[in-house]
C-alpha positions as CSV (number, residue, x, y, z in Angstrom):
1,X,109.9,149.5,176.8
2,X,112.9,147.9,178.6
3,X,116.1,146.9,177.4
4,X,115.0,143.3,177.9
5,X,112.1,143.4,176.2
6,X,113.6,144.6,172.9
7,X,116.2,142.7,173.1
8,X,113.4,139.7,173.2
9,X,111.5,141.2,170.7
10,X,114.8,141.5,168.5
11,X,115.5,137.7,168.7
12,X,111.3,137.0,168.9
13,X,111.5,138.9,165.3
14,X,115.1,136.9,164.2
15,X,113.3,133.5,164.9
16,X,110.0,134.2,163.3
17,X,112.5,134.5,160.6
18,X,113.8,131.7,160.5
19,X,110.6,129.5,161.2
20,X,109.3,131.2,158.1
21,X,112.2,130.2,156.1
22,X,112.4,126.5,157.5
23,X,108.2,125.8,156.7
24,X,108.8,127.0,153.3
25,X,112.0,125.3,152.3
26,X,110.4,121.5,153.3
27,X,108.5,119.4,151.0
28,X,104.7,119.3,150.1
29,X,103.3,115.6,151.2
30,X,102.3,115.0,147.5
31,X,104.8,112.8,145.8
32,X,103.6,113.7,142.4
33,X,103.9,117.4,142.4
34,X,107.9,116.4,142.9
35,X,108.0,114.1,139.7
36,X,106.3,116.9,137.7
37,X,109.6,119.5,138.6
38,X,112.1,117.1,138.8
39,X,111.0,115.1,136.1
40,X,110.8,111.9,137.8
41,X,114.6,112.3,139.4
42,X,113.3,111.7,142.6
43,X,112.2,108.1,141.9
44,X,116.1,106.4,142.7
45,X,115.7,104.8,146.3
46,X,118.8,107.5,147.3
47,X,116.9,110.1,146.3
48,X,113.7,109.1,148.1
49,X,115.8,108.5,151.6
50,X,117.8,111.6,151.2
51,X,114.4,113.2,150.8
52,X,113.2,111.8,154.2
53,X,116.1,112.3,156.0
54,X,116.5,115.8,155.0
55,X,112.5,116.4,155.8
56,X,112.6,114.4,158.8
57,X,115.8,116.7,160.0
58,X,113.9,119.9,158.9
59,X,110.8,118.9,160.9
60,X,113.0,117.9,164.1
61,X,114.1,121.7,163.4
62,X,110.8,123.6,162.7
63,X,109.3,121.7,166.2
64,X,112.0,123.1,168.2
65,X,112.3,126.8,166.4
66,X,108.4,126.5,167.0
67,X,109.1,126.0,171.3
68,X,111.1,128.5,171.1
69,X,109.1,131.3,169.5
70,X,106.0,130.3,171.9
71,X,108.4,130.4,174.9
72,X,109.6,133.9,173.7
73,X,106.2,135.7,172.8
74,X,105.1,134.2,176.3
75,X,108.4,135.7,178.0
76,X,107.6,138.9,176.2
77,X,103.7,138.9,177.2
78,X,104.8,138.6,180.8
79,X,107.5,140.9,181.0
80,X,105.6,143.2,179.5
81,X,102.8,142.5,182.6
82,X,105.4,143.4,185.3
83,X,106.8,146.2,183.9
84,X,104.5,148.0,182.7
């Protein structure tokens, strides 16, 4: 293994990280399971638009993270064809 292949598979391994975090920390789609923890907090019209605004941002984030780590494991694959 090259230097450049672990240092791919360091950052390939730093942003599987993250994208784990990032799907896990956004909302479910069910609005009901939200009332039942909050206990109906969510219901205020600021609450509702800071809740899209922070999913919408969060999705923006998990489609590029997601690029990323294909682009990297692909990188890796073919690096790992030529010098091999």
């Amino acid at each position: 293994m090259t230097a450049f292949q672990i240092v791919v598979s360091i950052i390939l391994f730093i942003f599987s990280v993250v994208l784990v975090i990032i799907v896990l920390s956004q909302q479910g789609k069910d609005p009901y399971l939200g009332n039942a923890i909050a206990g109906g907090a969510a219901e205020s019209f600021l609450g509702k638009n800071k809740a899209r605004t922070i999913d919408s941002m969060l999705t923006k984030i998990t489609r590029v993270i997601a690029v990323i780590f294909i682009a990297l494991t692909v990188i890796l694959n073919i690096s790992q064809i030529f010098f091999s």
